[in-house]
N, C-alpha and C positions, 0 to 999 in steps of 0.2 A: 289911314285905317280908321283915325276916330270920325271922320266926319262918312266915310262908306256904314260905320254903326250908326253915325246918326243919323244918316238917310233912309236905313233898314227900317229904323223904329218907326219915323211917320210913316214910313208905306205899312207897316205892319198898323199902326194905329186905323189911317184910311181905311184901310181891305177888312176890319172887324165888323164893322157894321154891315156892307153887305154881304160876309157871308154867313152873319149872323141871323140879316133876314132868309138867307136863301135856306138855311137851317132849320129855320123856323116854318118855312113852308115843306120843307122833304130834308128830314133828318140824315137820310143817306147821302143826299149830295154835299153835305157840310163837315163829316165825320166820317172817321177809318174802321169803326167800332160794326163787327157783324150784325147786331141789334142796336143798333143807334135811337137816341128819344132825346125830343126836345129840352129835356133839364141838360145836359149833357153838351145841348149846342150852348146852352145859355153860360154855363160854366167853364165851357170851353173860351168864346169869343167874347163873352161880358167879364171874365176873370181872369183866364192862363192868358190868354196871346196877350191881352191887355197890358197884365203884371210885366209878362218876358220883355213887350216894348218899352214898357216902362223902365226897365231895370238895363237896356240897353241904351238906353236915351241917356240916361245918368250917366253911366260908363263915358259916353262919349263927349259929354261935358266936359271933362280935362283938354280938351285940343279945341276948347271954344265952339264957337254957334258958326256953321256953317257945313250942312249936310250935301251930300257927291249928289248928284243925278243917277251915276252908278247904282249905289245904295237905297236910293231913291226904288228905280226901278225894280232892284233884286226884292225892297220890301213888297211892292203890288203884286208879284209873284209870287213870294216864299209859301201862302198857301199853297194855292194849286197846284205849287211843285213836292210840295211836303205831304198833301193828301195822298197820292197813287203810291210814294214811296211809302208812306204807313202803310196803307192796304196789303199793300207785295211784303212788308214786314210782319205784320197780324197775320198774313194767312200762312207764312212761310212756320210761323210759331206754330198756329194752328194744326199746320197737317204734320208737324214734329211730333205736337200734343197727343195726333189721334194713331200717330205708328208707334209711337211709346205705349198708348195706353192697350191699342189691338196685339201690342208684344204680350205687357203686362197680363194682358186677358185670355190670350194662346196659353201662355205657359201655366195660368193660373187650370183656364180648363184642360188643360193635358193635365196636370198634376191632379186634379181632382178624376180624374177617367182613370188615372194610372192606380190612383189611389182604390176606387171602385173595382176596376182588377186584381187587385190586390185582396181585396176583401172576399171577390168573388172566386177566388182560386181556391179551391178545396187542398185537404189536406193530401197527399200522396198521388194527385196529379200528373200526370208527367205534361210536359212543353213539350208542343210540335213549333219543330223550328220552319217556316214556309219555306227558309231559303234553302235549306240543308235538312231535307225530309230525311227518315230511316231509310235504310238501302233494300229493305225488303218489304217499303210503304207498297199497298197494293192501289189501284185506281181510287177507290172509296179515300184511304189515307191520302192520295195525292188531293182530291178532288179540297178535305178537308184544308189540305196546309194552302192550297190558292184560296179556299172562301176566307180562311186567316189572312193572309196578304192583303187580300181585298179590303178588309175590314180595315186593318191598320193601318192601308192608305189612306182612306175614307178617314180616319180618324177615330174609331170607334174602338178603341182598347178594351172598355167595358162589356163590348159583345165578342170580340175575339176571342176571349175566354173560354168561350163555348167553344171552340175548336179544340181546344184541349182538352175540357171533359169529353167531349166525345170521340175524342182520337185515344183518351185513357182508356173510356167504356168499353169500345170496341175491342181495343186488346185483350181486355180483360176477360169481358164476355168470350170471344173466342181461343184467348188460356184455358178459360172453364172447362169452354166445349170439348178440347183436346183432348185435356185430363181426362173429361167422364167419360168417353165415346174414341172410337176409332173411323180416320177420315175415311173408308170406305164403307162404315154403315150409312143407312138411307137417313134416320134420325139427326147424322151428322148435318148433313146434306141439306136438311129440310129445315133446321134450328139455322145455320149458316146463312142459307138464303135470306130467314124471315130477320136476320140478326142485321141484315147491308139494307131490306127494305125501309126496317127504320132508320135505319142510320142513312140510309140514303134520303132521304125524307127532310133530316134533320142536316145535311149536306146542304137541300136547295133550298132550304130557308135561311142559312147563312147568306147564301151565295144572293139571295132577296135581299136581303140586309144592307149586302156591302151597295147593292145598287142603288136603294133608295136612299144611304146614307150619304154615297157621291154625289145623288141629286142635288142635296139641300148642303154642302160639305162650304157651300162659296159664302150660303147666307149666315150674316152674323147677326145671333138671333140680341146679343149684348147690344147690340151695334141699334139696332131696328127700336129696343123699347127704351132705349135710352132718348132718343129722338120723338118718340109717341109722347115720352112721361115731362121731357125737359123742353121740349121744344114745339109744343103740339099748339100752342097759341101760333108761331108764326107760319105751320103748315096750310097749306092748300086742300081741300078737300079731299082733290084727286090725289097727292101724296100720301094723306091719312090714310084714305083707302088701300092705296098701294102695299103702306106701310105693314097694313093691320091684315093686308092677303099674305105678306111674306112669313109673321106669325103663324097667321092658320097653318102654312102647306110644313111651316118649321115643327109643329102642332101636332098633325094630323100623322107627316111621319114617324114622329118619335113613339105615336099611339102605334100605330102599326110595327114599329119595331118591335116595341115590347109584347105584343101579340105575338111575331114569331118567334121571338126568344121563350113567350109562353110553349110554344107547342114544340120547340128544341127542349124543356123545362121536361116536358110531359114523356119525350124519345126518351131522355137521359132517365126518367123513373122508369119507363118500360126494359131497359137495359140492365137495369140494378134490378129489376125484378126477376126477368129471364138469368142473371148471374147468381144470384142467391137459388134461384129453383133449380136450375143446373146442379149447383153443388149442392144442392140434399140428395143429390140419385145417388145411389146407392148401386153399383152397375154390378154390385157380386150378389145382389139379391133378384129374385123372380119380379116382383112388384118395382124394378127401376123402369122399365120399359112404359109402364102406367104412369109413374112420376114425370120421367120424360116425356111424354104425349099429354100430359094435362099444360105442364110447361110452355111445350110450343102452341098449344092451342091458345094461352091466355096471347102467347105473344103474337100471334095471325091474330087474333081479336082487338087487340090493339092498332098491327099493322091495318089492320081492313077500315078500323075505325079511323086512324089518322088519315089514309088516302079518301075517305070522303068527307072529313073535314077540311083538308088541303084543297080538294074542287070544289066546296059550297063557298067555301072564303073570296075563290077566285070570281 
């Protein structure tokens, strides 16, 4: 065994120098290190291997001077067989590093989205459950608890929300309309309609939402600027660019998201408008029928204006 160490050692002394220089010309062929540089070769083959022969030579001086062929050999080798199994070790750490850290960054951004829902929940709200809608949800309600699914597949908790104010609004507004009017008058009828056009309105921009939000649902926008900011020296052009398009379209959607959550923003004040003007009618007085038609008319002015802002966007 002592003279197999001490054969290790000269071939590990031999094999320093060239692959010292081979180091010294292309740092990557000498070193296991993702970004490898010249000090690193130097320190490596002018200091550790050096030392480690060194410190194995001695060991085998107990069993006297006379080193294996064996040993011999294993030393000319022990790089080259030591290089690829570092490699396969570093990268194996590495993609541990980077599923640890893509967890760490999942639950971080769920909890902050969860948290923004949270914030964003108004007070007396009610929850639409997608899975287990109410048993007298009508299509409008249906259509809301799928664009909520949607969302929250998509990942998007912070806009799902909006499925709830407007599945509350809606109720609410048409309790009002109950209260003050009876379903066979025509005002009923006519406030009804104009009450599902916004809301219907404010239905297909969720249902916008959850689509563009799948689009972009794979790119991890953590992921992309961590590599721009840390790693942008060893990128390629072509990759920067790549890099810096996967931004933009991360970018550009989140702009567009927040625009339709604006004009969902805009449904949900025309709803609390039309529910407050509802309940000031007065339906045992002559002058309710005026209050009522002033009512629906702001809400047709709203509806008329939201369907040509919804076409000029398109």
């Amino acid at each position: 065994m002592l003279a197999f160490l001490q054969g290790l050692a000269y071939g590990l002394f031999v094999t320093c120098l060239p692959w010292f220089l081979i180091g010294m010309v292309e740092p990557r062929l000498a070193l296991a290190e993702p970004h490898p540089n010249r000090l690193q070769v130097i320190l490596r083959y002018w200091l550790l291997v050096p030392f480690i022969a060194f410190l194995i030579w001695l060991t085998s001086l107990w069993g006297g001077f006379g080193p294996s062929l064996l040993g011999w050999l294993a030393g000319l080798g022990a790089i080259a067989v030591e290089l690829p199994l570092e490699r396969r070790w570093r990268g194996w750490l590495a993609r541990r590093r980077e599923r640890r850290r893509a967890a760490r960054e999942a639950a971080e951004a769920a909890n902050r989205r969860a948290e923004q829902a949270r914030q964003a929940h108004e007070k007396g709200v009610q929850t639409l459950d997608p899975d287990h809608p109410p048993s007298d949800a009508d299509d409008l309600v249906l259509a809301l608890a799928d664009a909520k699914r949607q969302l929250q597949t998509a990942g998007r908790d912070d806009f799902a929300v909006q499925a709830d104010r407007l599945y509350s609004r809606y109720r609410h507004v048409l309790a009002v309309l109950g209260e003050r009017f009876a379903a066979e008058e025509l005002t009923f009828h006519r406030a009804r309609s104009l009450v599902r056009e916004v809301s219907l309105g404010a239905v297909d921009n969720l249902t916008a939402m959850a689509s563009q939000a799948r689009g972009v649902a794979e790119v991890d926008g953590e992921f992309v600027r961590r590599r721009l900011s840390e790693e942008s020296v060893h990128l390629s052009v072509a990759e920067r660019l790549a890099l810096k398009r996967r931004l933009e379209l991360l970018e550009q959607t989140e702009r567009h998201l927040r625009e339709l959550a604006a004009r969902n923003e805009s449904a949900l004040t025309a709803l609390d408008d039309a529910a407050v003007a509802l309940a000031r009618v007065e339906t045992q007085r002559p002058q309710a029928s005026v209050a009522a038609d002033r009512a629906l008319n702001e809400l047709r002015r709203f509806a008329a204006g939201a369907a040509r802002y919804g076409r000029g966007a398109q």
